[in-house]
C-alpha positions as CSV (number, residue, x, y, z in Angstrom):
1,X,14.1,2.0,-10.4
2,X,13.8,-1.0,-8.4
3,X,10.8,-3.6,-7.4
4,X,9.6,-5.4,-4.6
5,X,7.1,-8.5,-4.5
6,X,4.5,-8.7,-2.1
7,X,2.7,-12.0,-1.6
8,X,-1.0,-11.2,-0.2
9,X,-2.8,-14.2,1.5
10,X,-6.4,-12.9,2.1
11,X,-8.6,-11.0,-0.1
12,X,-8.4,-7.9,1.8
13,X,-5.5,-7.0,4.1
14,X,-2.9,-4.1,4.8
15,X,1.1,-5.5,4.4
16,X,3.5,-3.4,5.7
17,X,6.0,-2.8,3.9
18,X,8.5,-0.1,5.5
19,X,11.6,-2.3,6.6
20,X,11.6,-3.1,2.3
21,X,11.3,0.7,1.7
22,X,14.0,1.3,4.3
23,X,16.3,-1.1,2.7
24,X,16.1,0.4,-0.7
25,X,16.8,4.1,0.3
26,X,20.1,2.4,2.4
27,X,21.4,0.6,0.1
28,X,20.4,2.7,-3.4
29,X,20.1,6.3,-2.4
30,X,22.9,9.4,-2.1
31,X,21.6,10.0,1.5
32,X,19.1,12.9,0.9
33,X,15.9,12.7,-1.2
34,X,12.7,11.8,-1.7
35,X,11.5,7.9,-1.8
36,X,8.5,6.9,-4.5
37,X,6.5,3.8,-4.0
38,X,4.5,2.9,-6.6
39,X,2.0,0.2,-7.6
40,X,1.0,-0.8,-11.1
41,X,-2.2,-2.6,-10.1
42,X,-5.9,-1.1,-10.3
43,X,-7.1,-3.3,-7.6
44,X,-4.4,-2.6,-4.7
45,X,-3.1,0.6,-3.2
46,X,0.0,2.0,-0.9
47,X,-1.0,4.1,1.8
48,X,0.9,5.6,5.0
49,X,-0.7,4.8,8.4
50,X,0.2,4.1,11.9
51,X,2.0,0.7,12.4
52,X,2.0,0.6,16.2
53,X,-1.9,-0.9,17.1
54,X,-3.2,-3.3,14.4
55,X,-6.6,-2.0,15.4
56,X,-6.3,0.9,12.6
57,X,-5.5,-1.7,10.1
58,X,-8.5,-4.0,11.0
59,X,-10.9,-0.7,11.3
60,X,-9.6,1.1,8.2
61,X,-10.6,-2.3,6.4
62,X,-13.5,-2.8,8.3
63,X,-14.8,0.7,7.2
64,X,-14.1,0.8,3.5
65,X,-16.1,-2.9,3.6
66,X,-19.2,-1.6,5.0
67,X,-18.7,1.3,2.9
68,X,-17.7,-0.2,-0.7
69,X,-19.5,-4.0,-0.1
70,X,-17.7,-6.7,-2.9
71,X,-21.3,-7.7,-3.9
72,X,-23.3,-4.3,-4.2
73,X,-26.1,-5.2,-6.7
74,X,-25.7,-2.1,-8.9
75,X,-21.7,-3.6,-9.7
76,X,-21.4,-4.6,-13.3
77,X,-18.1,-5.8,-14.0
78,X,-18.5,-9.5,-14.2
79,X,-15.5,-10.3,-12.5
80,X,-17.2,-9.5,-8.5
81,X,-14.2,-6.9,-7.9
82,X,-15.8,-3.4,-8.7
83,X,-15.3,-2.8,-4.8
84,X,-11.7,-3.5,-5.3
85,X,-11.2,-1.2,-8.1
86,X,-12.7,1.9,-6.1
87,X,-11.0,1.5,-2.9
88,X,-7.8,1.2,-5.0
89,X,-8.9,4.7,-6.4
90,X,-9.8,5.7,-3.0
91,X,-6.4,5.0,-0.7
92,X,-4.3,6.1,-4.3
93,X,-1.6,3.8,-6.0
94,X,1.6,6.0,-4.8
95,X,3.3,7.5,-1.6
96,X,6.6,9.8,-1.2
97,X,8.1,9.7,1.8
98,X,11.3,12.1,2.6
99,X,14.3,10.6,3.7
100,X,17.4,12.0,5.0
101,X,21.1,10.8,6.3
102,X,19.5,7.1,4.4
103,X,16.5,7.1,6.9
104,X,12.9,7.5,6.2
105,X,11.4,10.5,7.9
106,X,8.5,8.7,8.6
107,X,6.7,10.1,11.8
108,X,6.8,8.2,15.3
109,X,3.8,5.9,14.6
110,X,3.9,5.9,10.7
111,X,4.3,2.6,8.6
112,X,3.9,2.2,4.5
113,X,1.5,-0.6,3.4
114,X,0.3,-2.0,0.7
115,X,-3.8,-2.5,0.8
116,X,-4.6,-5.6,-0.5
117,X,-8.2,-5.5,-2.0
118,X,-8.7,-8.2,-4.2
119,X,-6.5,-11.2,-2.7
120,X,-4.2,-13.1,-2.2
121,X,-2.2,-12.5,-5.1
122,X,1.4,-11.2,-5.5
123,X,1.7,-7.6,-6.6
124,X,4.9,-5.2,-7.6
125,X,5.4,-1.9,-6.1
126,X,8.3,0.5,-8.0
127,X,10.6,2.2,-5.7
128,X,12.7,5.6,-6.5
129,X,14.9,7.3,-4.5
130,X,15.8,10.6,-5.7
């Protein structure tokens, strides 16, 4: 088991994180598995998009805003993050990616991030490689 840090510095945003992912299965794997990221928070999630045009990151935010607003007036958890909590459950708090000969089998345009809903704060994500 090992664990990254990620610093977010805006309340929503999507990090990417596959050069740290990368790293780990190089330097921690036997060559052939499968890689777990996992996050222990309830107001983040790890998802698998494409990492070429920042456009996707900006619309996939964009959409689950309009569609899960922070102030919707039928939230009742006092602390104004109910819309955090629920795209957390939405985007899902793991992702296994294959890897083979130490590299990531991601596809051409593929990146991991971590979706930062309820910023900026520094969150842990657990890495496996087995």
């Amino acid at each position: 088991m090992y664990a990254i840090n990620v610093s977010s510095s805006q309340r929503e945003e999507m990090i990417d994180i596959t050069a740290e992912a990368a790293k780990f299965v190089r330097e921690n794997s036997d060559g052939e598995g499968v890689l777990t990221l996992f996050t222990q928070h309830t107001t983040c999630g790890l998802t698998i998009n494409e990492n070429a045009d920042p456009d996707v990151k900006s619309d996939m935010l964009g959409f689950l805003k309009r569609l899960i607003p922070q102030y919707e007036p039928a939230f009742r958890h006092f602390e104004h993050n109910s819309d955090a909590h629920i795209k957390s459950s939405l985007v899902g708090s793991s992702v296994s990616v294959p890897y083979e000969e130490w590299k990531l089998l991601l596809g051409r345009w593929q990146g991991i991030y971590l979706c930062e809903f309820d910023g900026p704060r520094e969150r842990t994500i657990l890495m496996t490689a087995k």
